[in-house]
C-alpha positions as CSV (number, residue, x, y, z in Angstrom):
1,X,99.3,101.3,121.1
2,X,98.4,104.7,123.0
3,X,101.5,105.4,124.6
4,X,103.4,104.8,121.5
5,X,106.0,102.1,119.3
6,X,108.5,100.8,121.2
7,X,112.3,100.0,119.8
8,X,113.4,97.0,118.2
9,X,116.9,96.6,118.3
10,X,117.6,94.9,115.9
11,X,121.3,94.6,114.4
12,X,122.9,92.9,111.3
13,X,124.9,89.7,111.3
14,X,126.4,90.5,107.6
15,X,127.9,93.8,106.2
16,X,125.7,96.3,104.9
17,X,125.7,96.9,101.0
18,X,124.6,100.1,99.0
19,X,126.0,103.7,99.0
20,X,123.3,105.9,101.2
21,X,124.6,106.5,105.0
22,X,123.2,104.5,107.7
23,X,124.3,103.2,111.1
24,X,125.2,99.4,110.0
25,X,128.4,98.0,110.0
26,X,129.5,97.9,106.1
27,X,133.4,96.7,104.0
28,X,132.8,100.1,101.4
29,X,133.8,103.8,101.7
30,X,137.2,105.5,103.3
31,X,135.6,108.2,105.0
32,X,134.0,106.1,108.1
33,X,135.0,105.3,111.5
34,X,134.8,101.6,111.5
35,X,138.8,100.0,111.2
36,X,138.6,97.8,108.0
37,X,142.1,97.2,107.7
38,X,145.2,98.6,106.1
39,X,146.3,99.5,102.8
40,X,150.2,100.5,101.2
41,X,150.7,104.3,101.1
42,X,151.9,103.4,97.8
43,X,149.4,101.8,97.0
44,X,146.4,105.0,97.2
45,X,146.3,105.0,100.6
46,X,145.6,108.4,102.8
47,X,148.7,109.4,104.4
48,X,146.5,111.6,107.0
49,X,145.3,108.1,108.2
50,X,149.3,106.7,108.5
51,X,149.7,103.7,110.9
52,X,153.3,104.2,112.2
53,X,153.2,101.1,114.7
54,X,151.7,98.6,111.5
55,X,155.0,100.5,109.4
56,X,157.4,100.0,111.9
57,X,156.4,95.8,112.6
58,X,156.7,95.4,108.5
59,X,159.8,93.9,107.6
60,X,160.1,95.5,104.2
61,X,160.1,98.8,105.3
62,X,157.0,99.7,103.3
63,X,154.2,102.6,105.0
64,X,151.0,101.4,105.7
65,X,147.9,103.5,106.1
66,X,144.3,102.4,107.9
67,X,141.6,101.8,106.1
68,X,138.1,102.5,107.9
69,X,134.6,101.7,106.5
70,X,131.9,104.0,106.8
71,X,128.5,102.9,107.9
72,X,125.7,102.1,105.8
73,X,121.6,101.8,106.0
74,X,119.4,99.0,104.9
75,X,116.6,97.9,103.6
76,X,114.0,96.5,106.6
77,X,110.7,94.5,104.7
78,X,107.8,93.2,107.2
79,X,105.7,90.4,105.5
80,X,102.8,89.7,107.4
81,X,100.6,86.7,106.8
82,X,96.6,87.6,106.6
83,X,95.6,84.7,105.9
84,X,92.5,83.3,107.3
85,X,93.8,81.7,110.8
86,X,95.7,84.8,111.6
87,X,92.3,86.6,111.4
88,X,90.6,86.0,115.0
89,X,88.7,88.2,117.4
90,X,89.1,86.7,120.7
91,X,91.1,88.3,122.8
92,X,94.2,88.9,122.6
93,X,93.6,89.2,118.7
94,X,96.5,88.1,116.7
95,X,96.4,91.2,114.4
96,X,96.8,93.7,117.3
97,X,100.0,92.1,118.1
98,X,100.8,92.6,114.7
99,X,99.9,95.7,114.2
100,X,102.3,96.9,117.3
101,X,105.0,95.2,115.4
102,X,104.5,97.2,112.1
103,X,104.5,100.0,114.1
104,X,107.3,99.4,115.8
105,X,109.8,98.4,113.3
106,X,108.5,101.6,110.9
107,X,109.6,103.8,113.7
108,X,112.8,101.3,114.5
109,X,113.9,102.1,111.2
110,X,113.2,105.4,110.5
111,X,115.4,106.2,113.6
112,X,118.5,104.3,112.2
113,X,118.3,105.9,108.9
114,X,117.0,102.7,107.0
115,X,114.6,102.3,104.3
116,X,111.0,100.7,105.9
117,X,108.7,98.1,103.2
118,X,105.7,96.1,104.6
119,X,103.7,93.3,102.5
120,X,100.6,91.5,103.2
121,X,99.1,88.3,101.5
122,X,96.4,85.8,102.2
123,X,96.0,84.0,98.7
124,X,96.8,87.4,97.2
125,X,99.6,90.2,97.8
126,X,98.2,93.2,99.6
127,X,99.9,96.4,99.6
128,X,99.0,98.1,102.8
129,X,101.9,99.7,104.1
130,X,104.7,101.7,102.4
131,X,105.7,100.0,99.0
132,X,108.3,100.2,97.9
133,X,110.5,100.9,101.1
134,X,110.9,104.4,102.2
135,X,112.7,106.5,105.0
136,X,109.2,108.8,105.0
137,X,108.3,109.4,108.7
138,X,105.1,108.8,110.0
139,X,104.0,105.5,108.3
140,X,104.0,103.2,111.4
141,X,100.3,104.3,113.0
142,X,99.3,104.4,109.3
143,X,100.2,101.0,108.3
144,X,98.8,99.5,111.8
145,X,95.2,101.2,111.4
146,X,95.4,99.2,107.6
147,X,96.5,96.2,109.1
148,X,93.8,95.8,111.8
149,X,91.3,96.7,109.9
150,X,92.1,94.4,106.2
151,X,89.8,92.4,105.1
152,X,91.2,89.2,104.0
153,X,90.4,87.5,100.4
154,X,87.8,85.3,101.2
155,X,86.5,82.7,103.4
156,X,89.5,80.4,103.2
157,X,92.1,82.6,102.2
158,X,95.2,80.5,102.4
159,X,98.6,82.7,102.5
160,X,101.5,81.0,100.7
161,X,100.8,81.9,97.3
162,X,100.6,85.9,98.5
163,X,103.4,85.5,100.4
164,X,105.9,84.0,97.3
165,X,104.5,86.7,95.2
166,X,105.3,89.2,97.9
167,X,108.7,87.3,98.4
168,X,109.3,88.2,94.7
169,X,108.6,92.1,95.5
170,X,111.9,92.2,97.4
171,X,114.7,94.3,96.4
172,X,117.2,92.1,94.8
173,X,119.7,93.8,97.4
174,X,119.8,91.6,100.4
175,X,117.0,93.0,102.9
176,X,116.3,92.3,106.8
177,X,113.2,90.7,106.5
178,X,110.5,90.1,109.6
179,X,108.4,87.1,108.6
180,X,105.3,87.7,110.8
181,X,102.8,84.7,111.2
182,X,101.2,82.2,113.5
183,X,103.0,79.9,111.0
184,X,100.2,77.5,111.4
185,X,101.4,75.9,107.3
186,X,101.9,72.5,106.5
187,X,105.5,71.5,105.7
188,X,105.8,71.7,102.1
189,X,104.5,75.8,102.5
190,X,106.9,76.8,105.2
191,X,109.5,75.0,103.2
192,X,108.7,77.1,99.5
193,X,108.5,80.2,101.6
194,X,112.2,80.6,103.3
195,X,113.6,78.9,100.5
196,X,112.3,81.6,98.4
197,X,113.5,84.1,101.1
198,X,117.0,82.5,101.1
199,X,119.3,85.4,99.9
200,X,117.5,87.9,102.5
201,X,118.1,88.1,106.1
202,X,114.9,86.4,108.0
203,X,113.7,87.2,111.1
204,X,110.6,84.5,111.7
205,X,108.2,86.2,114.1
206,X,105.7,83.6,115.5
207,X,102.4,85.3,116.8
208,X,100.6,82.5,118.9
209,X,98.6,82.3,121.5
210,X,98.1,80.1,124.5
211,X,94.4,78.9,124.1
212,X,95.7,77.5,120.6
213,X,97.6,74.8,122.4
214,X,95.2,74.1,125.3
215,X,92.2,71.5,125.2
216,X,88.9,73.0,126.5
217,X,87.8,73.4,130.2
218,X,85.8,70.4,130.1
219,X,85.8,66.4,128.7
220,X,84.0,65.7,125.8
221,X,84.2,66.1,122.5
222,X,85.8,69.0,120.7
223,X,87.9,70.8,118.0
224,X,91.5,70.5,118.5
225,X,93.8,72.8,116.2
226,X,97.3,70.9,115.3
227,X,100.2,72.7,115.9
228,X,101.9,71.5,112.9
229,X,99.6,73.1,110.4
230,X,97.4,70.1,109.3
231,X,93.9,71.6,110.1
232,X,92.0,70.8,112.8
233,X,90.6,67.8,114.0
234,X,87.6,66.5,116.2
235,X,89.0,64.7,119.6
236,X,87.3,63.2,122.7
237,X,88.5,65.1,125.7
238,X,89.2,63.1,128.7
239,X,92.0,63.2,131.9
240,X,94.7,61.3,129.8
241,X,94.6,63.4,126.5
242,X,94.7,66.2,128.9
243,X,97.6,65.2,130.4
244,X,99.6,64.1,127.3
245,X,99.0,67.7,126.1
246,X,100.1,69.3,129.4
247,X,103.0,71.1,127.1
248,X,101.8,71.1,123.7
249,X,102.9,74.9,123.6
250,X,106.3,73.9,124.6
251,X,106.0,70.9,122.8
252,X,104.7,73.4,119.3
253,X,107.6,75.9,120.1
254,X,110.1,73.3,120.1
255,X,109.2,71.7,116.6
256,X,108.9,75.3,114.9
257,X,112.5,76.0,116.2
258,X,114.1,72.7,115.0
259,X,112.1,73.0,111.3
260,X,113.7,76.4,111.1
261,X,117.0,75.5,112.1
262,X,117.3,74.1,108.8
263,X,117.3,77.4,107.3
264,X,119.5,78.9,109.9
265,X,117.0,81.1,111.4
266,X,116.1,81.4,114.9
267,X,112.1,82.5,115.6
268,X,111.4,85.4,118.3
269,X,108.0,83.9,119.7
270,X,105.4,86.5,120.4
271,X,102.7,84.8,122.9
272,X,99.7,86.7,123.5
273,X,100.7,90.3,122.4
274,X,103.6,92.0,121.2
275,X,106.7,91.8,123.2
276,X,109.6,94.0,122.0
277,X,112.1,92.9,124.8
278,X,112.0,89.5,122.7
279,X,113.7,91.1,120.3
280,X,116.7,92.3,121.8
281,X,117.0,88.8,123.5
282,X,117.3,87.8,119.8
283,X,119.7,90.1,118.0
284,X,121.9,89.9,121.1
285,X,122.4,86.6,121.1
């Protein structure tokens, strides 16, 4: 991270809530430059802001004025799973690509005006980063040094019960959450967590690597991780397992995607490192 964060640009889907100004697209205020709509000069509307062609098309003769909504700022959460298989030294690490993205969206939103939160948890919650959110500048290089160098709880620190209890941190005002994990969690866990996260905007960032999905150089027996969370498990290596594997990534990738769909979301991979240009793929679609 030496030559700095780079942008995400990310963008809402919904209308921003709450009162402080910000650069998302809201329904509240009078003041803005967004059109809304249009209101009856009777009615309490401004008569600086008349709409003579919308007047002239109404039947009844009555005056209508425009109405235009002012833009808001937001509330942007990182949860980042620690938990034990997110904690790995072999190169690329998965926490380094992690850490780029906590620094990244800290300086993201401090440049849009919004209000930055981050959240750890293995079996426990860890508060690491800014908590609760705040605009305060300068929090991105401090939160990645904390998150690169966390210990996690224990030998087998498993991460859904740290991340409900995080989940139950949130502001009760709907937030744009980034989920950040490898997301290697049986069914039943990845089911409790974005059900828990349902009134909040989630963004599920998978960090994987490519080794994870690929068998060993040579035959023979050896430990094969399943993509589908359920542990790992001893296999004999040989030309024909090899070749049924030949696209377990893409294989992996595609069942993640379809078990999300269920929640509506749509996961930004992140495959050996941090790639912010996967981002804007994502919020422009």
């Amino acid at each position: 991270m030496t030559d700095g964060p780079r942008e995400i640009p990310y963008r809402l889907r919904w209308d921003a809530g709450g009162h402080r100004p910000g650069a998302h697209r809201s329904r509240q205020g009078d003041a803005g430059l967004a059109f809304r709509g249009h209101r009856r000069l009777v009615d309490g509307g401004d008569p600086r802001r008349l709409d003579i062609h919308a007047s002239l098309r109404d039947p009844l003769g009555q005056w209508w004025v425009r109405t235009l909504a002012e833009r808001r700022a937001v509330t942007v959460v990182l949860l980042a799973d620690l938990s034990a298989s997110m904690d790995d030294d072999t190169p690329p690490p998965r926490v380094q690509a992690l850490a780029a993205l906590a620094d990244s969206l800290a300086w993201s939103a401090q440049r849009l005006g919004d209000a930055f939160g981050c959240l750890g948890a293995d079996r426990v919650l860890h508060r690491l980063g800014p908590w609760p959110p705040t605009r305060q500048r300068g929090s991105g290089p401090v939160l990645a040094q904390a998150l690169q160098s966390h210990q996690r709880s224990g030998p087998r620190a498993a991460g859904i019960d740290g991340l409900l209890a995080a989940v139950a941190e949130l502001p009760r005002q709907r937030c744009l959450v980034f989920l950040a994990s490898d997301f290697h969690w049986p069914p039943d866990a990845l089911h409790a967590v974005m059900d828990a996260l349902a009134p909040h905007d989630v963004v599920p960032v998978v960090l994987w690597q490519r080794r994870d999905f690929e068998l060993p150089a040579r035959d023979g027996l050896a430990w094969l991780r399943d993509a589908e969370g359920h542990g790992a498990h001893l296999v004999w290596v040989r030309p024909a397992l090899r070749q049924r594997h030949a696209d377990r990534l893409a294989q992996a990738r595609q069942a993640l995607t379809e078990r999300l769909r269920h929640w509506q979301r749509q996961p930004v991979f992140q495959i050996d490192g941090f790639d912010p240009d996967a981002f804007a793929v994502h919020f422009q679609a």
